[in-house]
C-alpha positions in Angstrom: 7.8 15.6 -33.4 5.0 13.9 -31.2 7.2 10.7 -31.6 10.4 12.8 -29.5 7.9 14.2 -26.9 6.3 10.7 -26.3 9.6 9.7 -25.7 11.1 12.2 -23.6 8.0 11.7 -21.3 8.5 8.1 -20.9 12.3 8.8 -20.1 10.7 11.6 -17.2 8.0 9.2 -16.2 11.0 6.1 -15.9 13.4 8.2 -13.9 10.5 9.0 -11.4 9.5 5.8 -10.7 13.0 5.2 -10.4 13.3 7.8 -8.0 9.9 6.8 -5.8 11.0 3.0 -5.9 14.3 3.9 -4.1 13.1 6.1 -1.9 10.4 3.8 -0.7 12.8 1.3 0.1 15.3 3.5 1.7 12.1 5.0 3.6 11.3 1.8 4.6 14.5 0.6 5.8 16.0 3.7 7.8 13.2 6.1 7.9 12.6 9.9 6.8 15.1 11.7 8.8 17.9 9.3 8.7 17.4 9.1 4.4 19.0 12.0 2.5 18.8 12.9 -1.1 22.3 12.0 -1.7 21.4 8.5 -0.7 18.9 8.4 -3.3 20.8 9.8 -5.8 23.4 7.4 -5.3 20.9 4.2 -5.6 19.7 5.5 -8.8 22.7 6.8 -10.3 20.7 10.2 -10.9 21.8 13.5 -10.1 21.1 15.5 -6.9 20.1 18.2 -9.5 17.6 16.1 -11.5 15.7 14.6 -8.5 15.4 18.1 -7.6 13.9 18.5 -10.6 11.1 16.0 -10.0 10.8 16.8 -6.2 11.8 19.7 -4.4 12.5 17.9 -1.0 13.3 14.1 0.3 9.8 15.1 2.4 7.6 15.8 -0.9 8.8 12.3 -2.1 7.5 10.7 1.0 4.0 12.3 0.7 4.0 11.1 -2.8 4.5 7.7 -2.0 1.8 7.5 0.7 -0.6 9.6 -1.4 0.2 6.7 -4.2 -0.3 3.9 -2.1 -3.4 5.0 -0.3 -4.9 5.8 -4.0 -4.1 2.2 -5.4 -5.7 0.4 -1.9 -8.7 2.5 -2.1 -9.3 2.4 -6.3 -8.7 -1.6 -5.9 -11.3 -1.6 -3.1 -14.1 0.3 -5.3 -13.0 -2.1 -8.4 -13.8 -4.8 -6.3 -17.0 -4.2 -5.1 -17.7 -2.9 -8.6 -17.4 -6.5 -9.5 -20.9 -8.9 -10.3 -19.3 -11.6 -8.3 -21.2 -12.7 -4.8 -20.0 -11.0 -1.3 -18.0 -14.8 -0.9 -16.2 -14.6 -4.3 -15.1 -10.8 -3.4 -13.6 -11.5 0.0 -11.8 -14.9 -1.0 -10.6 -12.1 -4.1 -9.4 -9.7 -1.5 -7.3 -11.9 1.0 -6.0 -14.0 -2.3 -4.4 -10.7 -4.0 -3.4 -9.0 -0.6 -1.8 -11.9 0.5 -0.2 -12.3 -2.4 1.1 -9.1 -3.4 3.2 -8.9 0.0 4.8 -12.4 -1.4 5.6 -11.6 -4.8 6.1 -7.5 -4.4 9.2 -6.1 -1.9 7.6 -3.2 -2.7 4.2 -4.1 -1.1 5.2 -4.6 2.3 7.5 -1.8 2.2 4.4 0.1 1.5 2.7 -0.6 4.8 5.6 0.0 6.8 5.9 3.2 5.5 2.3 3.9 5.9 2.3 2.6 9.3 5.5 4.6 9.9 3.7 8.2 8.7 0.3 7.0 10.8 2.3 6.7 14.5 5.7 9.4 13.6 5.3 13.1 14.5 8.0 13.3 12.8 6.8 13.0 9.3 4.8 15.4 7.2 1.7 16.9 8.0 0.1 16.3 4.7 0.9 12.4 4.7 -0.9 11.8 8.0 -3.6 14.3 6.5 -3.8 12.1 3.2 -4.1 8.9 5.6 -6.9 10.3 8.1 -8.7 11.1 4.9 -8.3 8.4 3.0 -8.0 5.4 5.3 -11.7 4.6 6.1 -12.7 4.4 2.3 -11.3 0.9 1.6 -12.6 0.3 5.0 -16.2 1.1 4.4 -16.1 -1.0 1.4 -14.9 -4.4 3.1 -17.7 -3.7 5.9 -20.3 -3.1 3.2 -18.7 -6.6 1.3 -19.0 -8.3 5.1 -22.5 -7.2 5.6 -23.9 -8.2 2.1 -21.9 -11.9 2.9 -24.0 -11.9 5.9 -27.6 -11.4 4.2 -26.3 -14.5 2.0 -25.8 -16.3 5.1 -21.7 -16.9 4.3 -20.0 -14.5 6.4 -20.1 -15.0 10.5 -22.5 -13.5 12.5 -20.6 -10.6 13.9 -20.1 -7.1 14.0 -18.8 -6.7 10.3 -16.7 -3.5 10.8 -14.9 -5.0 13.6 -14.1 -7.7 10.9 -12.8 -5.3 9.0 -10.7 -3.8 11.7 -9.6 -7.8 12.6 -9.0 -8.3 8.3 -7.1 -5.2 7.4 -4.8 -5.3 10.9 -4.0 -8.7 9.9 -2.5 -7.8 6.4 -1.1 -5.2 7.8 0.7 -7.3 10.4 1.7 -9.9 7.8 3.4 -6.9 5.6 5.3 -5.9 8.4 6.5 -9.7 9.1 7.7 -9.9 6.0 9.4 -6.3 5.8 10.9 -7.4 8.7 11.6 -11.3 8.4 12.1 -11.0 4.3 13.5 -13.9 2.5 12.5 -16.0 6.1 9.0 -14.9 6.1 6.9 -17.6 4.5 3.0 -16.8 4.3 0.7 -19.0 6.6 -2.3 -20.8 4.9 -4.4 -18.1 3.5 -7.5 -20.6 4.9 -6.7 -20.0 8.6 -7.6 -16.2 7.5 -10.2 -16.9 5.6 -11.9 -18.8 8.1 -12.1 -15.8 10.4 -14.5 -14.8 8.4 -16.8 -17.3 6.1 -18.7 -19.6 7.5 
């Protein structure tokens, strides 16, 4: 009996992924008001009925997803100053994977368009750009304090490190958007031009 319910939960957690993959890239690539339910149905070949049963709207989806991505950013943030590596190690860590995963993932730079999307829309829900204002300074906080311990080693330059920040995470952000926009075209620049923003 355990066996059947283990596996009737993997089936429900699959067919929401499913569901949350699809709508990310349908969110992505025409937006919240223009994607329907029927859309997604379609791309997953899964009922209108059943993705009701997961989600009761196309809107709840879309908070989901942003309430998902904003908890992976910020969790990877805290793992990585958890880390007993020096401030150096942890910042060439940081532009390696984020660079990276808007490479090798679709859905990673489909990610930041939709976040970008929900931070500047009023036409979006109130709850996603309530789960951004919240959340969006955490993995901020954590790169300045990373910036400002590289400083006392005498590795990171000599300026303001929150406006470092500001100048790092903007930059990811713009290169996810390149690529969302440019896709197979898009080829990453030299991850040491970034870098070099910041280390000495």
């Amino acid at each position: 009996m355990p066996r059947n319910k283990e596996s009737n939960q993997k089936v429900k957690d699959e067919r929401k992924e499913q569901i949350l993959s699809v709508a990310l890239m349908l969110f992505a690539t025409k937006g919240l008001a223009a994607t329907r339910i029927t859309d997604i149905s379609a791309k997953t070949d899964i009922s209108q009925g059943l993705i009701y049963h997961y989600f009761s709207s196309k809107e709840e989806i879309f908070v989901s997803l942003i309430r998902s991505a904003m908890n992976k950013m910020n969790e990877a943030a805290r793992n990585l100053e958890r880390l007993p590596i020096p401030a150096k190690e942890k910042i060439i860590l940081a532009a390696t994977e984020l660079l990276k995963g808007i490479v090798k993932n679709e859905s990673t730079s489909q990610y930041y368009f939709l976040i970008t999307q929900a931070a500047l829309s009023d036409a979006i829900p109130l709850e996603a750009k309530e789960i951004i204002k919240s959340q969006n300074d955490v993995k901020y906080e954590i790169i300045t304090r990373i910036f400002q311990e590289g400083q006392k080693d005498g590795v990171v330059k000599d300026h303001d490190a929150r406006e470092m920040t500001t100048f790092f995470f903007t930059t990811i952000n713009g290169l996810a958007l390149n690529k969302a926009i440019y896709g197979k075209k898009f080829k990453m620049p030299d991850k040491n031009i970034f870098l070099n923003m910041f280390l000495k």
